[in-house]
C-alpha positions in Angstrom: -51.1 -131.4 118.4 -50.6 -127.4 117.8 -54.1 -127.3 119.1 -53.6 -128.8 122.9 -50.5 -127.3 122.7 -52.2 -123.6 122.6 -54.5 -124.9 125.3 -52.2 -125.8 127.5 -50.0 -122.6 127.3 -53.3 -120.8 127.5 -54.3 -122.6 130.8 -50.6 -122.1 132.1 -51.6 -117.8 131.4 -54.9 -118.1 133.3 -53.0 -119.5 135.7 -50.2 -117.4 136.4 -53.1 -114.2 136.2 -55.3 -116.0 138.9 -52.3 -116.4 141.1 -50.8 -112.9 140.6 -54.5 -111.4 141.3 -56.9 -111.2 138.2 -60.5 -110.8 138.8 -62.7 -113.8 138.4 -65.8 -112.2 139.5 -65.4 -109.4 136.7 -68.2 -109.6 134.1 -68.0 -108.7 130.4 -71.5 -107.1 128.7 -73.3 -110.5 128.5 -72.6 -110.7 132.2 -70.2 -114.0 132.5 -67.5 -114.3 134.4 -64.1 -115.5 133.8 -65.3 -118.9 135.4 -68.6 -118.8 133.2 -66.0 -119.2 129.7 -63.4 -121.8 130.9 -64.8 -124.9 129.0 -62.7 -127.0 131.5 -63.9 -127.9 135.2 -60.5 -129.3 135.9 -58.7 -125.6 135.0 -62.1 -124.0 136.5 -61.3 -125.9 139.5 -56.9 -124.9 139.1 -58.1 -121.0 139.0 -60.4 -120.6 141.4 -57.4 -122.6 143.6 -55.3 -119.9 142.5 -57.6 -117.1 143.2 -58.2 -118.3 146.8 -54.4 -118.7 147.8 -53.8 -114.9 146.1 -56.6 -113.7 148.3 -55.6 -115.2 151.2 -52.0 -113.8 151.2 -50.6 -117.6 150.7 -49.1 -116.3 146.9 -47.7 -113.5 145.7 -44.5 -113.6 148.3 -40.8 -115.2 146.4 -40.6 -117.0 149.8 -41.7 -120.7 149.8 -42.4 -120.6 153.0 -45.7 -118.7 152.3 -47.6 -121.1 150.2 -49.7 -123.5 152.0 -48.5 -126.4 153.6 -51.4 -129.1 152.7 -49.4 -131.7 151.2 -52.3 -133.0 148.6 -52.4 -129.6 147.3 -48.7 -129.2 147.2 -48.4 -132.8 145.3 -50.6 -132.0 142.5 -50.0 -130.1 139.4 -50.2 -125.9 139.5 -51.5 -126.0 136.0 -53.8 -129.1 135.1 -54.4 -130.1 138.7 -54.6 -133.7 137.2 -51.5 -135.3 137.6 -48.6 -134.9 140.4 -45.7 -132.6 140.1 -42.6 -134.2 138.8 -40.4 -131.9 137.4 -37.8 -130.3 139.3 -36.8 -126.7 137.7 -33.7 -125.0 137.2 -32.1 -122.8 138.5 -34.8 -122.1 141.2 -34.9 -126.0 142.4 -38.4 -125.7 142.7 -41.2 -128.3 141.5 -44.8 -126.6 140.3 -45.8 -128.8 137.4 -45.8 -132.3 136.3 -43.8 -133.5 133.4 -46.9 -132.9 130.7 -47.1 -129.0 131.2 -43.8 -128.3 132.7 -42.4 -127.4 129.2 -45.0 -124.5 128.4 -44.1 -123.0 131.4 -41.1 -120.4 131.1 -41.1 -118.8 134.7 -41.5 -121.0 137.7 -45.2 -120.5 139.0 -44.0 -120.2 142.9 -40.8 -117.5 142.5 -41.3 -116.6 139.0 -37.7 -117.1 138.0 -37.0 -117.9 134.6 -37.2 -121.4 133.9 -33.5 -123.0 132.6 -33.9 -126.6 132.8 -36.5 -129.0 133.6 -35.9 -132.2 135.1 -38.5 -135.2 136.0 -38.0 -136.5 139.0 -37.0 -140.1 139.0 -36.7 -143.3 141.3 -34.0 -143.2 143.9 -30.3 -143.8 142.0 -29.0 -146.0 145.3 -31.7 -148.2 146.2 -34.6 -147.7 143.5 -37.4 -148.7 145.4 -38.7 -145.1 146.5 -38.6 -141.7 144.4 -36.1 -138.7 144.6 -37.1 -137.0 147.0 -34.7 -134.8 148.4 -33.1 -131.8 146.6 -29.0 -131.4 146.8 -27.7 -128.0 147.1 -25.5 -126.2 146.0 -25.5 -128.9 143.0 -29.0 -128.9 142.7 -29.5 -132.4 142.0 -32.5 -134.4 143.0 -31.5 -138.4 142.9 -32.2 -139.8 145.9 -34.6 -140.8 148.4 -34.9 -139.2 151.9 -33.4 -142.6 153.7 -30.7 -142.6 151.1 -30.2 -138.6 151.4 -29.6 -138.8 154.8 -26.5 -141.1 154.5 -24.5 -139.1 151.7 -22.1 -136.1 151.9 -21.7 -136.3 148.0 -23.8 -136.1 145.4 -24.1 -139.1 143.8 -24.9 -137.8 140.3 -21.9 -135.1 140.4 -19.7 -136.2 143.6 -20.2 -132.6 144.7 -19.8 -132.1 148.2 -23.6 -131.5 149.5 -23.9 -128.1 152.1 -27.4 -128.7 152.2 -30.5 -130.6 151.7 -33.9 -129.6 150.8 -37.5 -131.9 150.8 -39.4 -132.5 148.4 -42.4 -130.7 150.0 -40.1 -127.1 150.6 -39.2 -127.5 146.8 -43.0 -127.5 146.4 -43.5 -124.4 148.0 -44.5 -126.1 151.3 -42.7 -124.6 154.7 -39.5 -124.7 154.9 -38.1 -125.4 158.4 -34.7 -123.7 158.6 -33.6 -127.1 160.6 -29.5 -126.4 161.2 -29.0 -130.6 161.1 -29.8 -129.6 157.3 -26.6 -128.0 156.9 -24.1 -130.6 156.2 -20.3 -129.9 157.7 -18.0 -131.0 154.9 -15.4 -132.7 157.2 -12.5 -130.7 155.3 -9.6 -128.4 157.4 -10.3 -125.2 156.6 -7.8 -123.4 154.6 -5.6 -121.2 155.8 -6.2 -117.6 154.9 -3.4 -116.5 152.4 -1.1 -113.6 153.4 1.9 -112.0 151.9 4.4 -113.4 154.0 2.8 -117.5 153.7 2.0 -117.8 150.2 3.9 -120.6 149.6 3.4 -122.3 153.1 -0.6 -122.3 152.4 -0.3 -123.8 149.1 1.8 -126.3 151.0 -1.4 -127.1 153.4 -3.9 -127.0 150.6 -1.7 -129.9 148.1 -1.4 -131.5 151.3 -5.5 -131.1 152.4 -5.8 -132.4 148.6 -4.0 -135.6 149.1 -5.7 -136.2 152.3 -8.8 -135.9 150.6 -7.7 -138.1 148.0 -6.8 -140.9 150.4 -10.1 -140.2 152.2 -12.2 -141.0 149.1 -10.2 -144.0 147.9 -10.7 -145.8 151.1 -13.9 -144.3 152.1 -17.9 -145.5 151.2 -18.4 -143.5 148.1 -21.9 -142.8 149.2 -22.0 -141.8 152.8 -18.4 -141.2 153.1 -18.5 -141.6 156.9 -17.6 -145.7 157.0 -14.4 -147.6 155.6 -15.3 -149.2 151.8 -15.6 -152.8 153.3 -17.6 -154.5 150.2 -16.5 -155.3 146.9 -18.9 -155.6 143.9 -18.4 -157.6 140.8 -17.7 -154.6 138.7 -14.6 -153.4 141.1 -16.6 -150.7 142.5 -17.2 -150.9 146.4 -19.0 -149.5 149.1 -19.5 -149.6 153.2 -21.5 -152.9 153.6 -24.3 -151.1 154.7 -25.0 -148.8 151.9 -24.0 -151.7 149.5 -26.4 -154.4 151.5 -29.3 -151.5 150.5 -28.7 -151.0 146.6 -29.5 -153.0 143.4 -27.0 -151.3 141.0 -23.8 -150.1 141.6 -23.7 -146.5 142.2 -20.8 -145.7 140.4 -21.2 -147.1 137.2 -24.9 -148.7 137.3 -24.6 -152.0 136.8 -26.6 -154.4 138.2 -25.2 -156.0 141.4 -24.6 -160.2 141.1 -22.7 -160.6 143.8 -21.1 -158.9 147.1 -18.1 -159.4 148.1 -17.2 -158.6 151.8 -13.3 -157.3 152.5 -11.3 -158.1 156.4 
């Protein structure tokens, strides 16, 4: 156990050197390389991966948006190169490692933040057919699938109002396109700026924004909050009938959906 433990926070060194520009071709007095010593083809294979993306200008840079965009490259492990990455980090929301190695890492391998929290990626919370896929910001939650994404304006996980959503591949280091339909408009009235003179008259508007939004989530879908809560689970939790006609548990408190009950 201690022993592939070492190894693996060894191979996660290598790594991290390769990628920030050691030589590999550098030859000690019996005249191997760094390549010639690694016992491992699958980490030989890792480093010289590294080596070539340092070389070619693809790492090195804090911004995503530099690392290569082949997905198969992007999907695999930055340390064993084995299995696929499925560990979201934290604070950074990025993903470089799967769940095996992610825990010997302590700065992310793509901005080199220090690593908080580590969190595997796990099937879709609304309809659990596909995997998470789609990182929430500014919650920084990861618990949905990119069809199921698309419909909420909350988190599901913290009911935080979500500004922004980020794919999988951007939180990989792929490209990120800038898209503005990303950006999410909260639906809220914006509060009024206070002043000396209206103190009282904006806390007014803000108890009153409050209640509005109160109403708005007892009567709205809980999920995309943009339909009238029209279905009725067994449970007493509801939902629009078209996010509720897509899930298998109830989003709310997870229990498993018997029966659906539609409201006129």
């Amino acid at each position: 156990g201690t022993q592939g433990a070492e190894k693996k926070s060894a191979a996660s060194i290598a790594c991290f050197l390769a990628a920030n520009g050691a030589d590999l071709s550098i030859r000690n007095k019996k005249g191997q390389s760094p390549l010639d010593l690694c016992p491992d083809p699958s980490l030989c294979k890792a480093l010289a991966k590294c080596h070539k993306e340092k070389v070619s200008g693809q790492v090195g840079s804090r911004s995503p948006s530099m690392i290569s965009n082949d997905s198969e490259t992007l999907e695999e492990c930055m340390v064993c190169s084995d299995m696929k990455r499925d560990t979201l980090f934290g604070p950074c929301g990025h993903i470089a490692t799967c769940s095996l190695c992610s825990p010997r890492v302590k700065k992310c391998l793509i901005c080199k933040e220090q690593v908080q929290s580590r969190t595997k990626i796990e099937e879709c919370v609304v309809c659990s057919d596909k995997k998470a896929a789609v990182l929430f910001q500014p919650c920084g939650h990861m618990c949905a699938c990119e069809n199921c994404a698309s419909l909420m304006k909350k988190c599901v996980q913290c009911r935080a109002v979500v500004e922004r959503r980020v794919p999988f591949i951007t939180c990989c280091g792929g490209k990120s396109s800038e898209d503005p339909s990303d950006e999410i408009s909260s639906g809220n009235i914006p509060v009024l700026q206070k002043d000396k003179d209206n103190t009282n008259v904006n806390a007014d508007v803000q108890k009153l924004q409050q209640q509005l939004q109160d109403i708005k989530e007892q009567t709205m879908c809980p999920v995309c909050l943009d339909r009238l809560k029209n279905m009725i689970f067994l449970c007493g939790h509801g939902t629009c009938q078209l996010c509720g006609d897509r899930m298998s548990e109830c989003p709310i408190c997870r229990k498993a959906i018997e029966r659906r009950i539609l409201l006129y």
